[in-house]
Backbone as ProteinMPNN parsed JSONL, in Angstrom:
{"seq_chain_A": "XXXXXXXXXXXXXXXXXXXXXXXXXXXXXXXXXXXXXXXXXXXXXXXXXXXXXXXXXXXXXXXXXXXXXX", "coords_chain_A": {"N_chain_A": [[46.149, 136.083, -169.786], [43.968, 133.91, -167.984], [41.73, 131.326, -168.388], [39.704, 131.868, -166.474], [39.547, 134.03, -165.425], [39.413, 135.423, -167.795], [36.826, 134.785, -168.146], [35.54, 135.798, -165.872], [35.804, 138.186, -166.189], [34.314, 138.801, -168.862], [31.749, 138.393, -167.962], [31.377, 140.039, -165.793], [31.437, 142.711, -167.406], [29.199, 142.058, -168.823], [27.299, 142.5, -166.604], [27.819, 144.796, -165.671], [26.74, 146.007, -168.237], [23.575, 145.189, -168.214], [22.563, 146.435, -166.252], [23.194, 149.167, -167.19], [21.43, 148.67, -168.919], [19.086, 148.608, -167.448], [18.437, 151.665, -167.157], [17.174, 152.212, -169.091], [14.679, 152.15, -168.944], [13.072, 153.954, -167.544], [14.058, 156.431, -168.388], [13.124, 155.987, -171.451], [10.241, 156.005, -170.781], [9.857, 158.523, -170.136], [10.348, 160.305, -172.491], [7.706, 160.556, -173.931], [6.916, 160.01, -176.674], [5.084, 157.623, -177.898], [5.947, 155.981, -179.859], [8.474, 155.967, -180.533], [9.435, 155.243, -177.733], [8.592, 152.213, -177.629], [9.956, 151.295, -179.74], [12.777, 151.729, -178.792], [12.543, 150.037, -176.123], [11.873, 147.564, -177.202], [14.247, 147.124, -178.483], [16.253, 147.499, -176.522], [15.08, 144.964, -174.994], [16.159, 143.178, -176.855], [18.576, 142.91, -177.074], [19.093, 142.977, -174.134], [18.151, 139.51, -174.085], [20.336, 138.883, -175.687], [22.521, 139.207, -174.186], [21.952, 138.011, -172.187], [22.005, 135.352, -172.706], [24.93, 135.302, -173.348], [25.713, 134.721, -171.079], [24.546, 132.477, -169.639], [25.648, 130.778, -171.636], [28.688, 131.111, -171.037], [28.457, 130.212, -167.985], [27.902, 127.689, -167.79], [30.558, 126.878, -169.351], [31.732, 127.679, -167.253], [31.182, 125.408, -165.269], [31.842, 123.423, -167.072], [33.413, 120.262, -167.104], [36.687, 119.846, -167.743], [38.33, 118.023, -167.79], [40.16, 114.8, -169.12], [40.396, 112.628, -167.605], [38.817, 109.085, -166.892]], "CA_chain_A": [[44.931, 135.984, -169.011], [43.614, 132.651, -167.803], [40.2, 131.172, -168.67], [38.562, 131.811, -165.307], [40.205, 135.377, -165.034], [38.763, 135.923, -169.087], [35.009, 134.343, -167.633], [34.909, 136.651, -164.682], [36.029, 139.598, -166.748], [33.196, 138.898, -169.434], [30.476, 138.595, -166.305], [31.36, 141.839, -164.956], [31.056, 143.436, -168.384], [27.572, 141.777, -168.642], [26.5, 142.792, -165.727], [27.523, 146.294, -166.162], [25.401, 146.309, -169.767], [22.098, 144.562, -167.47], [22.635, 147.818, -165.303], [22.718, 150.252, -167.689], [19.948, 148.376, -170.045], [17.901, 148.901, -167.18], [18.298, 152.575, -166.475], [16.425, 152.847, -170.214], [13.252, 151.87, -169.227], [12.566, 155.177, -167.122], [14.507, 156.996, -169.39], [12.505, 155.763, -172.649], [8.968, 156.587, -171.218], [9.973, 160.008, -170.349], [10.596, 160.76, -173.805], [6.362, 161.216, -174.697], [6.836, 159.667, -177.903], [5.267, 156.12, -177.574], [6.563, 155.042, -181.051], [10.116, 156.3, -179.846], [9.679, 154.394, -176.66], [8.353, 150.834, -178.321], [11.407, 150.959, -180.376], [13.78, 151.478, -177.76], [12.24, 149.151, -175.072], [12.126, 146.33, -178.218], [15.903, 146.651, -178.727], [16.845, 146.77, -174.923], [14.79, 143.685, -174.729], [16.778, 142.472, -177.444], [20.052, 143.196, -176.229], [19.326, 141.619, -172.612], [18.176, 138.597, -174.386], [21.727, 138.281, -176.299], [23.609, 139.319, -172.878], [21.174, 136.287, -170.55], [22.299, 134.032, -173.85], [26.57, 134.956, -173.095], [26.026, 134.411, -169.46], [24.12, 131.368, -169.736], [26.811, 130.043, -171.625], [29.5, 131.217, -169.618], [27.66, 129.32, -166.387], [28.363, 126.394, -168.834], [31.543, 126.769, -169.653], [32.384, 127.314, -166.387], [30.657, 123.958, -165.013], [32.205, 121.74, -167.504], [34.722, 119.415, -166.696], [37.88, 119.926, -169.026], [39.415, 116.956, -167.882], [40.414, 113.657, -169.526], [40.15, 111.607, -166.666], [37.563, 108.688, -166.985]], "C_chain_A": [[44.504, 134.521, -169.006], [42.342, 132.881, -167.945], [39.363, 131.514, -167.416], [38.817, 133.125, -164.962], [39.005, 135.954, -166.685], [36.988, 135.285, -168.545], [34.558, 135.701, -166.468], [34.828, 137.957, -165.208], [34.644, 140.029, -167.997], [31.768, 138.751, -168.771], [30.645, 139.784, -166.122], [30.779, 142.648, -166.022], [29.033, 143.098, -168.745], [26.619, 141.995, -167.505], [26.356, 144.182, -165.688], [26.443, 147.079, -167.616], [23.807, 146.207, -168.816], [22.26, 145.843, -166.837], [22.246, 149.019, -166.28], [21.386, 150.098, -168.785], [18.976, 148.65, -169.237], [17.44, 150.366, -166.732], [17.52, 153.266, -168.347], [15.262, 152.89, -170.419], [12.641, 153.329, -168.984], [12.521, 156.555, -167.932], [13.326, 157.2, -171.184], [10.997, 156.371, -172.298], [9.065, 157.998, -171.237], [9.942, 160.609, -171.158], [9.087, 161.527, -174.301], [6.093, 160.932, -175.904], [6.997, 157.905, -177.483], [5.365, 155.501, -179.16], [7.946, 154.846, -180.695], [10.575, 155.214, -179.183], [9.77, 152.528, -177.073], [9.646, 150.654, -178.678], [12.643, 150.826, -179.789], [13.687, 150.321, -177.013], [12.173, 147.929, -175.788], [13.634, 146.423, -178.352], [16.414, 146.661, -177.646], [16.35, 145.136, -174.787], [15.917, 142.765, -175.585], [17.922, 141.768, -177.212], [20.314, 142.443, -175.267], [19.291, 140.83, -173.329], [19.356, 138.334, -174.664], [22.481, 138.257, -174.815], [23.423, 138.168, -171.857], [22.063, 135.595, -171.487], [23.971, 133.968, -173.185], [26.723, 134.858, -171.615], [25.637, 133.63, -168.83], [25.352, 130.356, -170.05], [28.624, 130.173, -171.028], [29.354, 130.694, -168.578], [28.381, 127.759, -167.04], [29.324, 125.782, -168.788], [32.43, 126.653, -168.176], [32.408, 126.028, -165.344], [31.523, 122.972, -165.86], [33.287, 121.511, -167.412], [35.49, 119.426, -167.608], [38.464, 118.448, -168.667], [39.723, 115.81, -168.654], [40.065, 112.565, -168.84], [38.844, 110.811, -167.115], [37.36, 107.908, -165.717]], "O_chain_A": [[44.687, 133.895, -170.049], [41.745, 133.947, -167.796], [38.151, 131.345, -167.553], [38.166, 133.454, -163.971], [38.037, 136.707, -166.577], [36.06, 135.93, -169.034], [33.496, 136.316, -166.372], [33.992, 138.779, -164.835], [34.111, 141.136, -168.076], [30.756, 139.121, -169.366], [29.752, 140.578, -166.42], [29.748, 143.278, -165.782], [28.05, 143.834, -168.83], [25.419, 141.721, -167.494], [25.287, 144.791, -165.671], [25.8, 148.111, -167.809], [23.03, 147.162, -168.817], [21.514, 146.484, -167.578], [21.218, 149.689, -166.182], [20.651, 150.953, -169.279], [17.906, 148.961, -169.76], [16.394, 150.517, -166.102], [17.417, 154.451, -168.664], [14.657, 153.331, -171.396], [11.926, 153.896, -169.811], [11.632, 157.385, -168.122], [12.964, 158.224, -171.764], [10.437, 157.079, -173.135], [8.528, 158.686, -172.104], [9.495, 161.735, -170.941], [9.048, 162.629, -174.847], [5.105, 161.462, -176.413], [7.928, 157.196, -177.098], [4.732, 154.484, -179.442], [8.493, 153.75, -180.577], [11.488, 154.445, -179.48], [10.729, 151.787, -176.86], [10.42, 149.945, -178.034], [13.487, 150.0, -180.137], [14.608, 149.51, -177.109], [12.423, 146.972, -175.055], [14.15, 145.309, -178.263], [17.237, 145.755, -177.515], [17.14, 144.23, -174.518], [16.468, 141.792, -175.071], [18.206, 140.571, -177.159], [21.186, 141.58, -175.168], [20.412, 140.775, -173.835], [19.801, 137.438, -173.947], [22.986, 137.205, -174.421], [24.195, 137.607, -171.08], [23.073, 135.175, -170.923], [24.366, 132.944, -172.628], [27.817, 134.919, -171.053], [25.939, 133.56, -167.638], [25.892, 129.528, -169.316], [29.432, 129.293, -170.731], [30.426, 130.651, -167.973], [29.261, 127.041, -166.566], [29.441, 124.613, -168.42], [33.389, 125.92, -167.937], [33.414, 125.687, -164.722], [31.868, 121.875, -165.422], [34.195, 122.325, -167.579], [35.0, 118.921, -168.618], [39.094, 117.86, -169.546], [38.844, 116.123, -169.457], [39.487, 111.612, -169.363], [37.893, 111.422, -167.603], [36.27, 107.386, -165.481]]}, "name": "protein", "num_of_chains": 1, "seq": "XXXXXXXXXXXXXXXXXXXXXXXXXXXXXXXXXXXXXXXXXXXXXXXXXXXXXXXXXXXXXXXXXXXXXX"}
């Protein structure tokens, strides 16, 4: 696998997580238990946060110039 084949493949996967992190919000109030819910909707938040963080730096990685050239 090449680096721009392994970048696109870890995007997709992060985008598929952002998808299903957000089908927990609806999910979580339904429940009726707002201690339940808090706790859930605090560790989705969490979660996205780490997932923005590997797709931030992925944007990165894919921007920077590998080359030698000066």
């Amino acid at each position: 696998m090449e680096r721009e084949e392994a970048i696109e493949q870890i995007q997709d996967a992060c985008r598929a997580m952002s998808l299903q992190l957000m089908r927990l919000h609806p999910a979580a109030r339904a429940l009726g238990d707002a201690e339940l819910q808090a706790t859930i909707l605090k560790a989705a938040h969490a979660i996205t946060t780490e997932v923005e963080s590997i797709k931030k730096r992925l944007l990165r990685a894919r921007d920077r110039d590998d080359s030698v050239d000066l």
